[in-house]
C-alpha positions as CSV (number, residue, x, y, z in Angstrom):
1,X,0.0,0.0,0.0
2,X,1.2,3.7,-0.2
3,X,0.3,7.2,-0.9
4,X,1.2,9.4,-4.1
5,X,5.1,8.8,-5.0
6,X,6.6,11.8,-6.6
7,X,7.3,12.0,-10.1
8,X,10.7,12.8,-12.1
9,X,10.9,16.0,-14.1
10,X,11.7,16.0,-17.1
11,X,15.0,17.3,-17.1
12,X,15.7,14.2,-14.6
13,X,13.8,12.1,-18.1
14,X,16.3,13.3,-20.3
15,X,19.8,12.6,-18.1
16,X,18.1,9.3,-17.1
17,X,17.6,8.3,-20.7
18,X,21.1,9.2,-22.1
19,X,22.9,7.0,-19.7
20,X,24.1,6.0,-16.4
21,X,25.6,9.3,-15.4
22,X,22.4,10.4,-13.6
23,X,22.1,7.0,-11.5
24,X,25.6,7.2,-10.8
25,X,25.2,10.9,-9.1
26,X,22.7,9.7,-7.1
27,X,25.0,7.0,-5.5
28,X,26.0,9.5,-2.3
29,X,25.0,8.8,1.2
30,X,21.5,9.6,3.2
31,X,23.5,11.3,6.0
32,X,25.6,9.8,8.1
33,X,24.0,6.8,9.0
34,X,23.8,5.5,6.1
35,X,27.9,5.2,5.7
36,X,27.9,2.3,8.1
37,X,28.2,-1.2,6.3
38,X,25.8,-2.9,6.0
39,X,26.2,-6.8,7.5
40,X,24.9,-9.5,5.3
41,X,24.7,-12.8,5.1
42,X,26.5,-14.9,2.4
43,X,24.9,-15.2,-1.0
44,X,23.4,-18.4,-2.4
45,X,26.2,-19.8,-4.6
46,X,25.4,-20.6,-8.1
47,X,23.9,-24.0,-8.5
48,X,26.5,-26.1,-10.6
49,X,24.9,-27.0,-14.3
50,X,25.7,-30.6,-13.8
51,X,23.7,-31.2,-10.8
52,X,20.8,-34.3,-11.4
53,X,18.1,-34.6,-8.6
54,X,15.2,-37.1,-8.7
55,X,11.7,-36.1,-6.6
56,X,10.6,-39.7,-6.4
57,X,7.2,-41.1,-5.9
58,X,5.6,-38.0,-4.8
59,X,1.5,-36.7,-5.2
60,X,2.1,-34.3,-8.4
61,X,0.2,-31.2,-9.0
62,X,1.3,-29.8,-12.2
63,X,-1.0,-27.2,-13.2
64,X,-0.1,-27.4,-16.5
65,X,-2.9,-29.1,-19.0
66,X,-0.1,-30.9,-20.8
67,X,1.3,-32.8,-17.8
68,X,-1.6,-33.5,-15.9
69,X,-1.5,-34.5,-12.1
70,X,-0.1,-37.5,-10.9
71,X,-1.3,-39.9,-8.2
72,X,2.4,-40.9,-7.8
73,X,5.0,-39.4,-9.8
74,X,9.1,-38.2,-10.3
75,X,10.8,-34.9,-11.0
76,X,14.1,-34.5,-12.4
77,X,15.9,-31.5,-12.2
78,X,18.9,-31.1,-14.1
79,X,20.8,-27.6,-13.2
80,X,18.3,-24.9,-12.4
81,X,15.4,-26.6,-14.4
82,X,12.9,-29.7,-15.0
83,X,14.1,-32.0,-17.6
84,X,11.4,-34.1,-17.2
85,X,8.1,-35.3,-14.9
86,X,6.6,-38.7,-15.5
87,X,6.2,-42.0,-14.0
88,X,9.5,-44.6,-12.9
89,X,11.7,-41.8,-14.4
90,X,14.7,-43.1,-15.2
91,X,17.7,-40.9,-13.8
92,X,20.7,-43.2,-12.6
93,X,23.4,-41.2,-10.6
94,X,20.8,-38.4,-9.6
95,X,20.3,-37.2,-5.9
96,X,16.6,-38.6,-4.8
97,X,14.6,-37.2,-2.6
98,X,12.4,-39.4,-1.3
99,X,8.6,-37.5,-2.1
100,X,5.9,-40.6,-0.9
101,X,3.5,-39.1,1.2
102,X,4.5,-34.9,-0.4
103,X,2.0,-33.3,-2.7
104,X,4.3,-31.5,-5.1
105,X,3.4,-27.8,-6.0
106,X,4.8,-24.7,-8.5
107,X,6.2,-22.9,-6.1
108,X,3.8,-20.0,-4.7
109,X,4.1,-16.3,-5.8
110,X,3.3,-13.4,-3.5
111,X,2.7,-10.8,-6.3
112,X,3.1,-7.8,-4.3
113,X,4.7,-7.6,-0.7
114,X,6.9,-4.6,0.7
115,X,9.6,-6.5,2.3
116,X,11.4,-3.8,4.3
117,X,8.7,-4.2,7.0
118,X,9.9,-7.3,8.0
119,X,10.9,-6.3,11.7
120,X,7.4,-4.7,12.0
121,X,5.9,-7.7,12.0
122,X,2.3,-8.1,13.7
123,X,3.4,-4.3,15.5
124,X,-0.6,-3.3,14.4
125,X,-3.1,-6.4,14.2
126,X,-6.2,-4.3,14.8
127,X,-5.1,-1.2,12.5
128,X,-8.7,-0.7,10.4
129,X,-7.9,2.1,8.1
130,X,-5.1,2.7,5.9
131,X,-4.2,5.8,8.1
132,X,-3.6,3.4,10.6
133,X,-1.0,1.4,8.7
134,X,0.9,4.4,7.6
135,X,1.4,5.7,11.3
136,X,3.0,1.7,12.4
137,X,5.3,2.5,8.7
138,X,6.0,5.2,6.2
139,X,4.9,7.9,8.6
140,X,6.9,6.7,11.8
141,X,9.8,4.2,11.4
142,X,9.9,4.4,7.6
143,X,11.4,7.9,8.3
144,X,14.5,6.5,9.8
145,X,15.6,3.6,8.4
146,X,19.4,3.0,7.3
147,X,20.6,1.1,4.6
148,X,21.1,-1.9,7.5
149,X,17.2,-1.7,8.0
150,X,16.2,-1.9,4.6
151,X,18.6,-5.1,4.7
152,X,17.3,-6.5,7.6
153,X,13.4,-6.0,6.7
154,X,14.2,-7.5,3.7
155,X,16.4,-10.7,4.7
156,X,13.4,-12.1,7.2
157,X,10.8,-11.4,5.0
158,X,12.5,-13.6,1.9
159,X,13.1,-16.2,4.8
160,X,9.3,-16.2,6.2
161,X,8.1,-16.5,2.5
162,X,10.6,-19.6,1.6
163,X,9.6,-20.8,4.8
164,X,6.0,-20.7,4.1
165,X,6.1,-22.3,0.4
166,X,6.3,-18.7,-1.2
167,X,9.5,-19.1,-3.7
168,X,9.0,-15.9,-5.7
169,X,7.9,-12.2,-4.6
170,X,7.0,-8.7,-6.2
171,X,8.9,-6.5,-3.5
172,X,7.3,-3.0,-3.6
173,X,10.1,-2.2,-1.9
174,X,8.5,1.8,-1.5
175,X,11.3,3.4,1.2
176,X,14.3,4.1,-1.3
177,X,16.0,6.9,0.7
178,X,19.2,6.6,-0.8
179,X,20.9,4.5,-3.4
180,X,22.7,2.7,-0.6
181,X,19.2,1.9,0.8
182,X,18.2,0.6,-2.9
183,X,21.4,-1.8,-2.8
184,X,20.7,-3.2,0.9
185,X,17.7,-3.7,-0.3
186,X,18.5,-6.0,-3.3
187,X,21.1,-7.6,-1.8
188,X,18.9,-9.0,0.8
189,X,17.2,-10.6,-1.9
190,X,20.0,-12.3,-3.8
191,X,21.7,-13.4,-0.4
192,X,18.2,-15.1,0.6
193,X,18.2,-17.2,-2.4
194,X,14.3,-16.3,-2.9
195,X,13.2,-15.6,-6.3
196,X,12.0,-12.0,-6.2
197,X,11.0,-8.5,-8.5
198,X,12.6,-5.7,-6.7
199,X,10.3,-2.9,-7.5
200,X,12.3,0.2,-6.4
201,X,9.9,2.9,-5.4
202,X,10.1,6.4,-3.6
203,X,9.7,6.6,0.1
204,X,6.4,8.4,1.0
205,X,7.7,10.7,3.9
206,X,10.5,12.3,5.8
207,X,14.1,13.3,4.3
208,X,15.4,11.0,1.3
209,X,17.9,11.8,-1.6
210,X,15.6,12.4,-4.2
211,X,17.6,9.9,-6.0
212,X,14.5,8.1,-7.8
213,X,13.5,6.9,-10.4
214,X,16.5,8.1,-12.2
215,X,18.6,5.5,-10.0
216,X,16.8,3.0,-11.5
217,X,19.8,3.0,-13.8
218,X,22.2,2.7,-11.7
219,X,20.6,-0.2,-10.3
220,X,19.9,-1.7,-13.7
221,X,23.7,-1.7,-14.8
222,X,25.0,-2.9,-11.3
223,X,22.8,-5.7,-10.5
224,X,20.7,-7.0,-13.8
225,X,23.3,-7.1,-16.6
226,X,22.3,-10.7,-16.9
227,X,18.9,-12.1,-17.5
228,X,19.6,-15.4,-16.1
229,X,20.0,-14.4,-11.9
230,X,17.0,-15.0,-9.6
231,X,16.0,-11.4,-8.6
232,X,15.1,-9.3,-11.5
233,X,14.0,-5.4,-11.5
234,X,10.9,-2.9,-12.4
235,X,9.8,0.2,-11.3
236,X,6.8,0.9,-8.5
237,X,5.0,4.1,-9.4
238,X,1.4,5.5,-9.0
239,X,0.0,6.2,-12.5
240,X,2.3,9.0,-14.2
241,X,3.5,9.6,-17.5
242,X,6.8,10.3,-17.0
243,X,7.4,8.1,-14.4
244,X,6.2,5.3,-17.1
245,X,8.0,6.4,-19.8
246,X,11.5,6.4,-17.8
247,X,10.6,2.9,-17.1
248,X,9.9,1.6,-20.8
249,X,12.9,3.2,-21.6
250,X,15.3,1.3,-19.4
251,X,13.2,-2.0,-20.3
252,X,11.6,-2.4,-17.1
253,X,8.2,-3.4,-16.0
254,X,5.6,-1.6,-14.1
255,X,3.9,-1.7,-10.8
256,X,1.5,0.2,-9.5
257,X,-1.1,0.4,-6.3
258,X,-4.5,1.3,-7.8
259,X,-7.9,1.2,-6.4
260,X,-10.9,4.1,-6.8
261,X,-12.3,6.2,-9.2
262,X,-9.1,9.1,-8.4
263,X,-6.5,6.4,-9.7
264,X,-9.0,5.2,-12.1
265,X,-9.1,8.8,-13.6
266,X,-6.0,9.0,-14.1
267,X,-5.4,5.6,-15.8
268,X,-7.6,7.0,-18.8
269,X,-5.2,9.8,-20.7
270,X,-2.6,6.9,-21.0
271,X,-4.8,4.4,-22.3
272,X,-5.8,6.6,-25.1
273,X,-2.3,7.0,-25.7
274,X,-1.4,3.4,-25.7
275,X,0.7,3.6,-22.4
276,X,-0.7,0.9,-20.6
277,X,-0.3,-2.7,-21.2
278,X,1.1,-6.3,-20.8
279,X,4.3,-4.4,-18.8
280,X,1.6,-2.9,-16.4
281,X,0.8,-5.1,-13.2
282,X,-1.6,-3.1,-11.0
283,X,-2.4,-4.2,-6.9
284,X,-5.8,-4.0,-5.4
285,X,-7.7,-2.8,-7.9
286,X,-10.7,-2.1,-5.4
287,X,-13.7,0.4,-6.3
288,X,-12.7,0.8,-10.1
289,X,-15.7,1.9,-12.5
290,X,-16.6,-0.5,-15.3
291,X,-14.6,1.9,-17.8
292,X,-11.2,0.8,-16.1
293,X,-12.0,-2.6,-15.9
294,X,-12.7,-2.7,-19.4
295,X,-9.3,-1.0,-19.9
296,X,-7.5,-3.8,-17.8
297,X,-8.7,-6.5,-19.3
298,X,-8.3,-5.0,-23.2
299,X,-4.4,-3.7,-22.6
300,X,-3.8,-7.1,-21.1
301,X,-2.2,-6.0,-17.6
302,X,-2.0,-8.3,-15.0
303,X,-3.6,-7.5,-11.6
304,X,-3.0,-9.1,-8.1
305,X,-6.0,-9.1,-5.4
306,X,-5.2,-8.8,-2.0
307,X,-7.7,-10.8,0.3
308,X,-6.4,-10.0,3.8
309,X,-5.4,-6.3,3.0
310,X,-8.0,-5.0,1.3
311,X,-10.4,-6.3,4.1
312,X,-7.8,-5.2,6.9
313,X,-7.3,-1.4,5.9
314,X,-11.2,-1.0,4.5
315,X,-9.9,-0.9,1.0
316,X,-12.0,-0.2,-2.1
317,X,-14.9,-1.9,-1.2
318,X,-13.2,-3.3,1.5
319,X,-13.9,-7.0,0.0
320,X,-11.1,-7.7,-2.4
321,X,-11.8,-7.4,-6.2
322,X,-11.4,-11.0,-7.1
323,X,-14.9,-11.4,-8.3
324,X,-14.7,-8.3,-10.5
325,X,-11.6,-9.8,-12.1
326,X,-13.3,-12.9,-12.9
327,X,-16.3,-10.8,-14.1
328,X,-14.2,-9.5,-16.7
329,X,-12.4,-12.5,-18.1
330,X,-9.2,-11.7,-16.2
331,X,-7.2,-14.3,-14.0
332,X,-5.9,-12.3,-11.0
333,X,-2.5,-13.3,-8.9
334,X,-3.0,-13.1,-5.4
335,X,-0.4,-11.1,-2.7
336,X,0.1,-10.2,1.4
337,X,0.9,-7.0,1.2
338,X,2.5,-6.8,3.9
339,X,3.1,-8.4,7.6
340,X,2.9,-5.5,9.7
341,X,-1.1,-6.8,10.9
342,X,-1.1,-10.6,10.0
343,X,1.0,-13.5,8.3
344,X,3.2,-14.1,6.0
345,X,1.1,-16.9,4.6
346,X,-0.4,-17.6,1.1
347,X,-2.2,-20.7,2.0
348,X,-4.4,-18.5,4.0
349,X,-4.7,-15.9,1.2
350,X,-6.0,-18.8,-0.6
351,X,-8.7,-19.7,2.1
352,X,-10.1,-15.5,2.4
353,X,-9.8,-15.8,-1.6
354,X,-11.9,-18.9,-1.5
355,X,-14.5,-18.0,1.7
356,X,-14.9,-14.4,0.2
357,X,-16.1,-15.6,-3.4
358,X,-18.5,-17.5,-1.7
359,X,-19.6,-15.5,1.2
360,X,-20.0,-12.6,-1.8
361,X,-21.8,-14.5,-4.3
362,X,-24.1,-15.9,-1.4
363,X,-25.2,-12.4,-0.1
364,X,-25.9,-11.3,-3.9
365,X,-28.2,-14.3,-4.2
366,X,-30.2,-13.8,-1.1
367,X,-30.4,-10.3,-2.4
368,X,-32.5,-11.8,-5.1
369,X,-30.1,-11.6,-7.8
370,X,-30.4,-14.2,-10.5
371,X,-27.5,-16.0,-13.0
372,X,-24.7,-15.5,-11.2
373,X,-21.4,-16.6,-11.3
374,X,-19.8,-20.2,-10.6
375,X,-18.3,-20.2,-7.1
376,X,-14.8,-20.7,-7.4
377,X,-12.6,-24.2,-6.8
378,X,-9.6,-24.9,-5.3
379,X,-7.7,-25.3,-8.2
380,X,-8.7,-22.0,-9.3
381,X,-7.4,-20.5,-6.2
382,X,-4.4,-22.4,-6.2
383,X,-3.7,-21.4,-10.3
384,X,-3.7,-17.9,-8.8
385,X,-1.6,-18.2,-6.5
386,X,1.2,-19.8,-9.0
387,X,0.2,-19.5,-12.4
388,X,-1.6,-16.1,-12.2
389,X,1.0,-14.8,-9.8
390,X,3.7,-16.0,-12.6
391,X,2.1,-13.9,-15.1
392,X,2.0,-10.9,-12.7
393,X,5.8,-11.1,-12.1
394,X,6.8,-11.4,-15.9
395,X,8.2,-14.8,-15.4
396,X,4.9,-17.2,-16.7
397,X,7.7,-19.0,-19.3
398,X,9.9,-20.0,-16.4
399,X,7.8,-20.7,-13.3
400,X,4.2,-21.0,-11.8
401,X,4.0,-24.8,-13.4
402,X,5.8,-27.8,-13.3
403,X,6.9,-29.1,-16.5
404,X,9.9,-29.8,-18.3
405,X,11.8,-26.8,-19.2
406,X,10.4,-24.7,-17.0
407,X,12.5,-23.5,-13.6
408,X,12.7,-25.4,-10.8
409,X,10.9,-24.2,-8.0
410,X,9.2,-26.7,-6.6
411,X,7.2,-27.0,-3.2
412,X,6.8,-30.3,-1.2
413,X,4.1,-30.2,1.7
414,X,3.6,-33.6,3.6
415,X,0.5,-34.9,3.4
416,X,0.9,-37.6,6.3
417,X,1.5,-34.8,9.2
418,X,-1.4,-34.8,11.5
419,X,-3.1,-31.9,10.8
420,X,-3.6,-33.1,7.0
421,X,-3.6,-36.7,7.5
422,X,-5.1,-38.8,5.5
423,X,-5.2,-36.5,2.5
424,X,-8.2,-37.7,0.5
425,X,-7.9,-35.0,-2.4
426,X,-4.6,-32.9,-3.1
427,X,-6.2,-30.0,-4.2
428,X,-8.3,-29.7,-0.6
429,X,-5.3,-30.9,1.6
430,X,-3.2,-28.0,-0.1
431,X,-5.8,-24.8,-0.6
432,X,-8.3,-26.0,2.4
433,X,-5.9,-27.3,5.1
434,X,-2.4,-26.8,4.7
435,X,0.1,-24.4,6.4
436,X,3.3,-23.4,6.8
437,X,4.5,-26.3,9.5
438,X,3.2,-28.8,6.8
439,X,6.1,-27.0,3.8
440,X,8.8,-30.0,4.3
441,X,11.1,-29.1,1.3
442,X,11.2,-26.0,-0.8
443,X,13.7,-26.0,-4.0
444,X,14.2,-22.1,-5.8
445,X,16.3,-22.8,-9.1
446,X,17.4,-25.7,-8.5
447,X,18.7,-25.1,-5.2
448,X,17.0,-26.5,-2.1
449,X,16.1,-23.8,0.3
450,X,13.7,-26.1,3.0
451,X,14.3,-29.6,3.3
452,X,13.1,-31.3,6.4
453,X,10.6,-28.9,7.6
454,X,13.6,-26.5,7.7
455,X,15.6,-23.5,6.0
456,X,18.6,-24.9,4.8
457,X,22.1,-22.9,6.4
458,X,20.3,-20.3,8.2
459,X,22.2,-18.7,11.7
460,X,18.7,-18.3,13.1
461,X,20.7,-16.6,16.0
462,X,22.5,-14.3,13.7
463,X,19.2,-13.3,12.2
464,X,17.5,-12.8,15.5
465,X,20.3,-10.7,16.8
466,X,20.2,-8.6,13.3
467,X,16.6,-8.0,13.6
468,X,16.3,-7.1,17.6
469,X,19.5,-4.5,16.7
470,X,17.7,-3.1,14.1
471,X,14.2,-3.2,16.0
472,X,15.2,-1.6,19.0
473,X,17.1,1.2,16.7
474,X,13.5,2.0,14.9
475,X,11.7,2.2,18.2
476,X,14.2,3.9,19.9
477,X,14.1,7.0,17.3
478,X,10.4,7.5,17.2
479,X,10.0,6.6,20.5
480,X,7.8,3.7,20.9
481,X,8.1,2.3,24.1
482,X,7.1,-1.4,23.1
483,X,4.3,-2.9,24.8
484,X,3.0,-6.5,23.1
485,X,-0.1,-6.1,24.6
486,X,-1.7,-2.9,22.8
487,X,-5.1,-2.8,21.1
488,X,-3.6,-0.1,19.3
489,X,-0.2,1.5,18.0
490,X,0.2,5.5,19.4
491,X,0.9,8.2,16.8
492,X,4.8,7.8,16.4
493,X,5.0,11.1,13.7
């Protein structure tokens, strides 16, 4: 979620679009905080091309028409990628992994989460307006975070998601006070090994370098030369011209938080000038008037609903827009948002998704409404939350199914824990019933992230000192005297 982001001028356009030099100028410091290093884990290493490993024996859903699902079925992964699924696969000298009693899954996609929150977790469960949410973030604490709290926010975040069966994110990551920030804030991506967007976006309050978009250069030339690394780049904006056209120019993909007739408005001009389409991905989309949808669905945007949020803040109509998407022939992704009032959890944005459609289309029917719409399945909740979601990051030829070719990321959940057990359809046990404790193996690229019900090399008490440093600093400069007891945050601006 967030507020109006400023735009660039046009004299900012013109430096940005002949070269580097502009992203390069902004590379200086936001005060002197932000000189201190910032401490980091090690990054993933590259997973080694030769690499075979067999899935054996495991409950297979696909989603993909051409492979079907599979009562019992093997994976092999060669490198980063599928090379085949099928029955009694034959793949001598390969790794197995033992997969009887694991439904298999395309790894989950969170299409739009700010990740810098991460050590705000829970800080606001009852907040019921949007208001609320920016005191307990880009109001209070956003306004002082370093370059090591942008890291931080980010590194536990990535770790919760892989932890939860979520192996690719959009991060809104809307608090780029300085290019140092921007960098912290990648690098917590790439050294988490999570598949993830970094959408760089301007902070919404307090003192900041005035460094974007333009640095989106900058970032472009030292992190994404290469096409072939898990985190990938794109710009989060509000609906502006300029803002859009510095993006298309650099080759980079749009994101934007839209809901209400305001945005709507605004959407109009650059659709008659052909400047919105498949590049667009827009969140919420709450409250929009039956022009705008038209427009969505015609320029072939993708769109992410957020269940929880949307209900949470009283956003839109306050129920998420799921149904209007489906109304108008589109296939939404589904995202979190954020953690600062509930979990980082798609299996339960899949349940509100699910209750929701039917709780909606229930209320319109007693209200004496006649043909409407087929209640939703579980497989159509769980295509949005791994096709669909594909689709809204840009990657829908490498992930979101699993078939040969495609990347492997790859989710295990065991059906025989106790709380699922016995599983008498895959599609229920998943969407209906499973959670995070259930994710026994989670594999990004190739690399396995989760095996055993936990996250592979991870200094849990590394992490947990990182976080309380940097927890204690945000709450010590606005104030907050903690108490984990409240009903309600105080104003902290």
């Amino acid at each position: 979620m967030t507020e109006d982001m400023p735009s660039i001028s046009r004299r900012a356009l013109v430096k940005a679009g002949a070269g580097l030099a502009a992203g390069l100028a902004a590379a200086r410091l936001a005060g002197a905080q932000a000189a201190e290093a910032v401490q980091r884990f090690a990054r993933q290493p590259e997973i080694d091309p030769r690499q075979r490993m067999l899935l054996k024996g495991g409950t297979i859903i696909s989603m993909d028409p051409s492979v079907g699902d599979l009562g019992s079925g093997d994976v092999l992964i060669e490198g980063t990628k599928i090379a085949a699924v099928g029955r009694n696969l034959d793949a001598a000298g390969a790794r197995t992994i033992d997969a009887a009693n694991m439904i298999l899954v395309p790894g989950l996609v969170d299409c739009h989460r700010h990740s810098w929150e991460g050590q705000l977790r829970r800080i606001n469960p009852n907040a019921p307006t949007l208001a609320d949410y920016s005191n307990a973030t880009h109001q209070s604490f956003a306004t002082h975070y370093r370059p090591q709290d942008m890291y931080v926010g980010g590194m536990i975040t990535a770790l919760g998601c892989i932890d939860a069966g979520i192996t690719c994110i959009i991060d809104n990551s809307h608090n780029a006070r300085s290019a140092v920030h921007s960098d912290a804030a990648v690098e917590a991506l790439f050294d988490s090994g999570i598949r993830a967007v970094h959408a760089s976006g301007a902070p919404q309050a307090g003192e900041w370098d005035r460094q974007w978009p333009q640095d989106l250069a900058r970032l472009q030339q030292k992190y994404f030369t290469s096409g072939d690394r898990l985190v990938t780049l794109r710009m989060f904006s509000p609906v502006n011209r300029e803002n859009w056209t510095l993006a298309r120019r650099l080759g980079l993909r749009i994101t934007t938080e839209f809901q209400g007739p305001q945005a709507a408005a605004l959407l109009d001009p650059l659709w008659q000038d052909r400047l919105v389409g498949p590049d667009n991905t827009f969140n919420h989309c709450g409250a929009l008037p039956e022009r705008t949808w038209q427009i969505l669905r015609d320029s072939g945007a993708s769109i992410n609903v957020c269940p929880r949020s949307d209900a949470q803040y009283g956003l839109g109509e306050g129920i998420s827009a799921y149904q209007h998407a489906l109304d108008h022939g589109i296939r939404p992704g589904f995202s979190v948002d954020n953690e600062t009032s509930y979990s980082s959890d798609m299996f339960m944005e899949m349940r509100v998704a699910f209750y929701m459609q039917r709780a909606l289309l229930q209320n319109r029917k007693f209200g004496g409404e006649q043909n409407l719409p087929a209640p939703v399945n579980v497989r159509d909740v769980l295509e949005c939350a791994t096709v669909n979601g594909a689709n809204c990051a840009g990657l829908a030829e490498k992930i979101g199914t699993i078939r040969s070719g495609r990347e492997a990321d790859i989710v295990m959940i065991r059906a025989d824990d106790i709380n699922l057990y016995p599983s008498n359809n895959a599609f229920g046990t998943v969407v209906q019933a499973a959670d995070r404790s259930n994710v026994d193996t989670v594999m990004i690229g190739g690399r396995i992230r989760k095996l055993g019900g936990k996250i592979v090399g991870l200094d849990m008490d590394r992490l947990k000192r990182m976080v309380e440093e940097s927890r204690n600093y945000l709450f010590a400069r606005t104030n907050y005297k903690e108490d984990i007891f409240a009903e309600k945050l105080p104003k902290l601006y």
